[in-house]
N, C-alpha and C positions, 0 to 999 in steps of 0.2 A: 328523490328525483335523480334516475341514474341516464343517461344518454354519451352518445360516442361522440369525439371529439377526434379531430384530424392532427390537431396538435400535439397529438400524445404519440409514442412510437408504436406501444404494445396495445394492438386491437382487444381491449377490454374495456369493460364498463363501468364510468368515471363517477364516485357520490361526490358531489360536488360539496356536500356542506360535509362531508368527513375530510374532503382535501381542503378546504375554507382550514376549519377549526384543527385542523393537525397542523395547518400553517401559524395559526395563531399561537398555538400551543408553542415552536420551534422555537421562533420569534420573541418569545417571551424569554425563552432560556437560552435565546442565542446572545441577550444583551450584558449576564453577568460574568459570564466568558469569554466577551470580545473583547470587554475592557481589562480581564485579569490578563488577557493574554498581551496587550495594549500596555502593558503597566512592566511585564517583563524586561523589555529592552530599555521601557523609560518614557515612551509613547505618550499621548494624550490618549483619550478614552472614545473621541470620536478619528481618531486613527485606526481601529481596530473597529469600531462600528462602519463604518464606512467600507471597509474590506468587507465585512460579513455581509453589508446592504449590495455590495456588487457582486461579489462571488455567488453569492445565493441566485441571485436573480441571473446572471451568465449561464450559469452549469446548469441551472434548473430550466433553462431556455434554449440550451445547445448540447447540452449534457450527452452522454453517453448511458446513463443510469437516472429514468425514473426517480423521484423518491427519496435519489440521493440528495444531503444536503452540505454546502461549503460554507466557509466560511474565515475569520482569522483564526489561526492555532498556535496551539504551545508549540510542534515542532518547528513550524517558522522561524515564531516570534526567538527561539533560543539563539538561533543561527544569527538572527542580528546582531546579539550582544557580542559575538566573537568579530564584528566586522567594526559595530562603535571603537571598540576598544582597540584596533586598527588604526580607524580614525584617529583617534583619539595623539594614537604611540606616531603615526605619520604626518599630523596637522597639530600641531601641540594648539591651544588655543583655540580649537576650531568651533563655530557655532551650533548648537542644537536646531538652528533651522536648515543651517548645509549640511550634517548628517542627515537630516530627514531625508534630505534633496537627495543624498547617496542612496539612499535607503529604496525610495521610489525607483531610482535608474536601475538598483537592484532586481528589485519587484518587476519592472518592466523587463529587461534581459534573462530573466527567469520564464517570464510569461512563454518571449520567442523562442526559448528552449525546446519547452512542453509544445509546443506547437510545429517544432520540428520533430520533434519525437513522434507525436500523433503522426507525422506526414509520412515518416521513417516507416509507421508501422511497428512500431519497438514496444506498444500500449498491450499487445500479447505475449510478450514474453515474460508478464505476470502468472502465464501458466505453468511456468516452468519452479514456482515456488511450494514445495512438497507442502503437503496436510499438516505433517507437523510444526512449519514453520505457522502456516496459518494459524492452528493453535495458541502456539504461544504468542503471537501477535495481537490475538484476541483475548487472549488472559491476562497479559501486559498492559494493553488497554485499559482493561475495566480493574484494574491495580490500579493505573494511575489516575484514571475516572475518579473512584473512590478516595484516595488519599487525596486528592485535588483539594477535596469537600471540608477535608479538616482545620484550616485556615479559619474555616467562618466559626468553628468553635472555641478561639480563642479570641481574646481583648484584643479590641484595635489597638493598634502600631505597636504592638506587643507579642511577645510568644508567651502569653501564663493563660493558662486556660481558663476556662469564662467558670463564676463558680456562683453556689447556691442559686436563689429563683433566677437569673441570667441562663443558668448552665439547663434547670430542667424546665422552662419553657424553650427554651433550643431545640432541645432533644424530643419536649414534645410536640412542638411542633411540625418538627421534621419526621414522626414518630407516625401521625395523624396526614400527613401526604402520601407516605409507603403505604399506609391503608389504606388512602382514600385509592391511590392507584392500583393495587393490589384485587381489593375488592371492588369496586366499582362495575368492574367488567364482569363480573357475574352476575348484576342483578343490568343491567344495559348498557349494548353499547354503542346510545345515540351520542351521546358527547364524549370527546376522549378522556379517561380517565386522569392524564395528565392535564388537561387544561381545567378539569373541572376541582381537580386537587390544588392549582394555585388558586383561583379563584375565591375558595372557600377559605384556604387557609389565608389570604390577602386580605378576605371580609370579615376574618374573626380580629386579625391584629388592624387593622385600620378601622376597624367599628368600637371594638375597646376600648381603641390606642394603649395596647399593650407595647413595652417598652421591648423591643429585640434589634437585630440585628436587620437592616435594609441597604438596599441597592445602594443607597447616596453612600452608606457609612464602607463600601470597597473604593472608592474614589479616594484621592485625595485633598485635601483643602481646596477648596476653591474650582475644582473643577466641576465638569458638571457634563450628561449626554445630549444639553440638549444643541442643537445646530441646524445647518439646513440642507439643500443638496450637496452633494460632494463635490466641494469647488475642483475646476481645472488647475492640475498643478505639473509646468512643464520642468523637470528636472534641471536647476541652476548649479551647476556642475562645470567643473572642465573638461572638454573633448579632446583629452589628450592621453595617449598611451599609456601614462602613468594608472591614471586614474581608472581606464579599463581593464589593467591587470590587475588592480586594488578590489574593486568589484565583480570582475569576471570569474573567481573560484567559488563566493560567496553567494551568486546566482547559481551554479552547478550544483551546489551543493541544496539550496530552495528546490529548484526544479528537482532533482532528483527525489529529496526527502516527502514531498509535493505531489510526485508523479506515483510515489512508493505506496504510500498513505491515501491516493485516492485511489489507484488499483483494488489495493486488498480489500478499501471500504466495498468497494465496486463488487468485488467478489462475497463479499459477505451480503452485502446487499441481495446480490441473486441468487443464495441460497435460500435465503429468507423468503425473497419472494416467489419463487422457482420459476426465475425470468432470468433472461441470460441479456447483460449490459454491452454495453460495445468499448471496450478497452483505448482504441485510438480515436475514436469520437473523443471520449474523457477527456483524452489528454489532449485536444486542440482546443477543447470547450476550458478547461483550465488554463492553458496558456492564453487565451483571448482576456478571461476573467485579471487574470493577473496583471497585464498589459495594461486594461482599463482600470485597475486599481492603483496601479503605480501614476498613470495618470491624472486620476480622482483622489488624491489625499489618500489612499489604502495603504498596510501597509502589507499586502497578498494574503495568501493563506494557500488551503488546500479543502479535502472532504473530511465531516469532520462525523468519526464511526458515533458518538453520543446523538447528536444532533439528528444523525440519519436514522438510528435507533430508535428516538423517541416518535421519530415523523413515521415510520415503517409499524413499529409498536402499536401507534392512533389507526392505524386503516389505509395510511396513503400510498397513494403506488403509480401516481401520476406526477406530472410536471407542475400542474396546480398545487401543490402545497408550499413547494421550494417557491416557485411564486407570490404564493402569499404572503410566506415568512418574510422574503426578502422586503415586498408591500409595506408590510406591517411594522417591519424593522424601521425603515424609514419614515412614515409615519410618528412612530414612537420618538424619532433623533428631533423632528420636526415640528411635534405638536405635543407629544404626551408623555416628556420627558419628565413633568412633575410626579405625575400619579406613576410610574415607571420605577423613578426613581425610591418612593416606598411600599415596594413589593417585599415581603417576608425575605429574605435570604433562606431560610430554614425551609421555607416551600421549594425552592427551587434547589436548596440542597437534599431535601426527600426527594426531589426526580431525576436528579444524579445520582444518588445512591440506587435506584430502582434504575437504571440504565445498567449502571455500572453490575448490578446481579445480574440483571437477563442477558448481559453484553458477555460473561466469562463461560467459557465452552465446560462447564459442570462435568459432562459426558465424557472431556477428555481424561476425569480420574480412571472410568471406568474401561478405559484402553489400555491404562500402565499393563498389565498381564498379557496384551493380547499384540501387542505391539510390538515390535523390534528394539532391542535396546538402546540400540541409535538414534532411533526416533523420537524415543523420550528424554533420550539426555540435549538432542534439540531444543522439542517440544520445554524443556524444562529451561535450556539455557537462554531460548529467545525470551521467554515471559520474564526473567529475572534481569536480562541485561534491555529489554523497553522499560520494565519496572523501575529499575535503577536511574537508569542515564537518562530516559525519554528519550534516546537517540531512536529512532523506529528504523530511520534507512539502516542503520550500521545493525541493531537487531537482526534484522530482515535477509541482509546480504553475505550477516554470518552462518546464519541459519542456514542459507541455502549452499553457502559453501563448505560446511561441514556435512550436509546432506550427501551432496555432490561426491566428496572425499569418502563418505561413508558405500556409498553407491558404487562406487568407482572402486572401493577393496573389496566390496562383498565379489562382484561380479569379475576382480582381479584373479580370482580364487576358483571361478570356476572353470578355467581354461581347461582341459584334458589330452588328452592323445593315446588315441587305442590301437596295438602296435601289432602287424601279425606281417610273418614273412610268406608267401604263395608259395604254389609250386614251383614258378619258376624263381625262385630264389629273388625275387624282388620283396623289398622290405615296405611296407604300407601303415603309414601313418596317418590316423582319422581322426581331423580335429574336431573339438567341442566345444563350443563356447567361444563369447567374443575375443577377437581381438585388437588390443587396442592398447595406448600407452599404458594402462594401469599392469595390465597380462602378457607385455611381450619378455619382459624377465622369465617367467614360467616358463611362458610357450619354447623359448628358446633355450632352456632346461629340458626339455621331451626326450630332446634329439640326441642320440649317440654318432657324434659324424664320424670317429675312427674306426668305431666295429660294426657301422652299416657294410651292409654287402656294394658292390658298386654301382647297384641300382636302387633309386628311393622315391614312393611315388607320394605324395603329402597332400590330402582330398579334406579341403575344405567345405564336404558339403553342408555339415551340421554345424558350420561357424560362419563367422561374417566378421570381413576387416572394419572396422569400424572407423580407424583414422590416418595418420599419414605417420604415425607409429608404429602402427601394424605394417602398414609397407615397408617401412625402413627394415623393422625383424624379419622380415622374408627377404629383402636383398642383404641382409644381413648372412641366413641359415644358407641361400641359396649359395652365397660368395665363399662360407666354410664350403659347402661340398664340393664346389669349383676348385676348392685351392687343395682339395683330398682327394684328387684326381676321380670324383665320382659326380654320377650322372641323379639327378633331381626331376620328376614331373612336378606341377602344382596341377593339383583339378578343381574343378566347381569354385573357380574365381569370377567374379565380376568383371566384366570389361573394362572397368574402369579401374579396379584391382591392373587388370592385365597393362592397361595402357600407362599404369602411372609405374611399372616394374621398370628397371635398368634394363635386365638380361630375359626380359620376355620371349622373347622369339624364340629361345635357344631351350625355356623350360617350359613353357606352358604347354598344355593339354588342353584345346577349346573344343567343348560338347555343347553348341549348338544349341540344340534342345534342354540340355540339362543346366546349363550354368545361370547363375543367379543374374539379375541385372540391378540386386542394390549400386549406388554411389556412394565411392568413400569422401571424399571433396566434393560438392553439390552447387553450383551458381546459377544456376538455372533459377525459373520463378513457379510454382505449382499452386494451380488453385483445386481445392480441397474438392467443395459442392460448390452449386447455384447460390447457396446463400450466404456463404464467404467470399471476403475481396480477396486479388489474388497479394500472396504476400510472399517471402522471399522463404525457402525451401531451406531446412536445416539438418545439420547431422542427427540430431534426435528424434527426429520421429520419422528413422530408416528404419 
C-alpha cells in the first residue's frame, strides 16, 4: 500500500510498512548504543535512551534529511568526560546529580548554537569539504563501527577474551545475522533483512535458552532501561559568569562536533538516496532536538551515519521510519524493557558489522592511482586520525585545511607572465592565472622593474585577483615602477580591483566593454536559482 503524504518533503511514494518495520528495525539497534554511549561519561542508561527517544523524533519531524536518523553518540558523549573532570578539578566534592544538571545546561546552549547556525545559513558551508575528506570520514566511521563491536567479545567487566563454546556460539551467532542479512534480500524484500535477522537469531537463543551474551549483561548492576516519559528537568545550576565560561567552550565544541557529524551523515545520505537534504533545516532541527533534550533528562547527541545506514539500507526514505524508531524507542523504555533487555548481543553485533562493511567507501582503493597525491594522503590521514581519536570534528577540519593548503600551492604555481616589447617600445606583460595570497610572491618575481623600458602595460585578462593579497602585490609592483621613474598601465581589471587600488586613477586603463566585473571582497547577498534561499555571496565561487 504505497500513497502520498504531505508530511514528507520529497514528493515520492511512501511503503508505509517498509518505513513501519525499518523503524522497528532502527529502534532495536538504537537501544544498545544509547546506553554504551550513556556509560561513557558515567551516565545512567536512560540518559542516553532518552536523548535517542528525542532526537529521533525532533530531526525525524523538522529534519532537513528524510531518512536520516539521531540519536545519543560517542562523539558527544566523549566531550562530556573532559567537562566532568572540570567539574570535578573546579568543585572538589561535587555531586553526580549537579554535574548532570551542568551537563543538560550544556546540552541546551549547544542546542541555541546549531539553531543559530541554521539561521546564519552556515549549514552549507559543508560544501566546501573536498571528496577526499568525505572519504576518509566514511572509512573512519565504519573503523570505528566495527571495532565498537569487540567489546561484546570479551568476558564481562573484563578484557580476556570469551573462550571455548562462549567464544564459538558468539561468533556464530553473529556469523548467522551477516547471513541472514546478506542474503535475505535476494530471495525478498518484504521485510527488512535487518529486522528479520534479529528476530530469528532472538528466537533461536531465547527458545533454547542458549547461554550468551544480552542486552541486560552491557548495563551495569542494578541498573536497568526500563522508565517512563522523559521527566522535565530544569537545569539547577548557578547563573553566574563563572559557571557560563565553565560550560560555554564545552557547548561549542558539542555544537560544532554535532553540526559536523550531521552535515556529512546529510551528505551521505543524499548520495544514497539521490535526494538532495537541506543543510540549514538540519541544523535548527538539531539545535531544537537538543534544547528539548537538555530539558527532558537527555544528555544531546547528533546524526548517527550507522543508524541512518541501516534505516536507508531497509528501504526508507521518508520521515516515518525515524518516527517509528523514536515510537518504538519509547515504547521499549516504558513497557518492554524486560523482553528488550534479552535480545542476543551477537545479533545486533552481526548488524553492526554489516553497517560497518556497506558504510567503508571500498571504491576509494580503487582511486589511489587515479587521484592526486594530496588527496590520498588526505583521504588516508582523515580515516586514521577518526579511527584513532574518534575526534570527527578535528578529522574533518584537518582534512579540509590541508586540502585547502594543498589547493592553494597547486594553483600558487600556476601564476605566469608572457612578456613581449611592441613596436613602440612598450614592454607587455600578460598574466595567467590567479592571483592571490598563495601567488603574489611569483607574480611579483615576473617583473624586471630596472630594465623595463619606461613604459609597461600588465593585462590581466587571463587572470583574476582573487583576494585583498593580490591587491596589495599590485600596489606593491605599481609603487616599484613609481619610485623607477616609470609609467605602468593595468588592464582588464575588475572594478572593484580598480576601486580598491591606492593609485588607480593615475594607472588604470578602463575598457568598457572588455573588463571583467568579478569582486575581490563581496558583501553583498546573491541568490543562485528559484529554488535556493538567498544566502550570503563568498569569494569562492567567483
Amino acid at each position: 500500500m504505497k500513497k502520498y503524504l504531505n508530511l514528507f518533503d520529497f514528493k515520492q511514494k511512501v511503503d508505509y510498512k517498509t518505513e513501519i518495520l525499518s523503524g522497528l528495525t532502527v529502534a532495536l539497534a538504537l537501544v544498545p548504543e544509547a546506553i554504551a554511549f550513556a556509560l561513557i561519561p558515567g551516565f545512567s542508561p536512560l540518559t542516553g535512551l532518552y536523548a535517542a527517544f528525542i532526537l529521533a523524533l525532533v530531526t525525524s519531524i523538522l529534519g532537513g534529511r528524510p531518512g536520516m536518523i539521531s540519536g545519543a553518540t560517542g562523539a558527544v558523549a566523549v566531550i562530556f568526560v573532559g567537562l566532568i573532570l572540570e567539574l570535578k578539578n573546579t568543585f572538589p566534592g561535587i555531586e553526580p546529580e549537579t554535574i548532570l544538571n551542568y551537563v543538560f545546561a550544556t546540552v541546551i546552549i549547544a542546542g541555541g548554537l546549531q539553531i543559530l547556525a541554521g539561521v546564519l545559513r552556515l549549514g552549507k558551508f559543508i560544501r566546501l569539504v573536498p571528496h577526499p575528506v568525505m572519504f576518509g570520514f566514511v572509512n573512519g566511521l565504519a573503523i570505528i563501527i566495527f571495532m565498537a563491536q569487540f567489546p561484546n567479545f570479551y568476558q564481562k567487566g573484563t578484557e580476556e577474551l570469551l573462550s571455548g563454546s562462549s567464544m564459538y556460539i558468539m561468533l556464530g551467532l553473529t556469523l548467522l545475522t551477516m547471513l541472514i542479512i546478506w542474503g535475505f534480500p535476494k530471495l525478498t524484500k518484504a521485510v527488512p533483512s535487518s529486522l528479520l535477522a534479529i528476530v530469528v537469531v532472538s528466537a533461536i537463543v531465547i527458545g533454547f535458552g542458549i547461554d550468551t551474551l544480552t542486552v541486560a549483561d552491557t548495563m551495569r548492576e542494578g541498573e536497568t532501561i526500563k522508565g517512563g516519559f522523559p521527566p522535565l528537568s530544569i537545569p539547577q545550576i548557578p547563573f553566574t559568569w563563572q559557571t557560563f565560561m565553565i560550560i560555554l567552550p564545552y557547548a561549542g565544541i558539542v555544537a560544532g562536533v554535532g553540526l559536523i557529524e550531521s552535515l556529512l551523515t546529510l551528505n551521505i545520505i543524499d548520495e544514497i538516496t539521490e535526494t538532495r537534504g537541506r543543510g540549514n533545516k538540519e541544523c535548527v532541527a538539531q539545535g531544537t532536538a537538543n534544547i528539548l533534550s537538555g530539558f527532558l533528562s537527555g544528555m544531546g547527541g547528533c546524526a548517527m551515519i550507522g543508524q541512518s545506514l541501516i534505516n536507508t539500507s531497509s528501504g526508507a526514505r521518508a520521515r516515518l521510519s525515524g518516527i517509528t524508531a523514536a515510537i518504538m524507542l519509547l515504547v521499549f523504555i516504558m513497557f518492554g524493557s524486560s523482553l528488550i533487555e534479552r535480545l542476543p548481543m551477537a545479533a545486533l553485533v552481526g548488524l553492526m558489522f554489516m553497517v560497518a562493511i556497506g558504510t567503508f567507501e571500498w571504491a576509494s582503493f580503487k582511486t589511489f592511482r587515479k587521484m592526486p597525491n594530496s588527496d590520498v594522503i588526505v583521504m588516508i590521514l582523515v580515516t586514521l586520525i577518526t579511527a584513532i581519536t574518534h575526534n570527527l570534528a578535528i578529522a574533518v577540519l584537518l582534512g579540509v585545511i590541508i586540502s585547502a593548503l594543498a589547493y592553494s600551492w597547486e594553483n600558487a604555481k600556476r601564476i605566469r607572465a608572457r612578456k613581449h616589447v611592441d613596436e613602440n617600445g612598450i614592454k607587455h606583460y600578460e598574466i595567467y592565472g590567479p592571483l592571490f595570497f598563495g601567488s603574489t610572491t611569483l607574480f611579483a618575481e615576473k617583473f624586471d622593474v630596472q630594465n623595463d623600458p619606461e613604459e609597461v602595460i600588465i593585462d590581466f585578462q587571463e587572470s583574476r585577483v582573487a583576494d585583498m593579497s593580490g591587491i596589495e602585490a599590485l600596489n606593491k609592483i605599481t609603487e616599484r615602477y613609481a619610485n623607477a621613474g616609470k609609467k605602468v598601465h593595468l588592464r582588464h581589471l575588475s572594478k572593484d580591483c580598480v576601486r580598491l587600488l591606492k593609485n588607480a586613477e593615475e594607472i588604470i586603463e578602463v575598457n568598457v566593454l572588455e573588463d571583467p566585473t568579478y569582486k575581490v571582497v563581496v558583501d553583498r547577498v546573491k541568490k543562485l536559482d528559484d529554488s535556493e534561499p538567498e544566502r550570503p555571496f563568498n569569494l569562492w565561487e567567483l
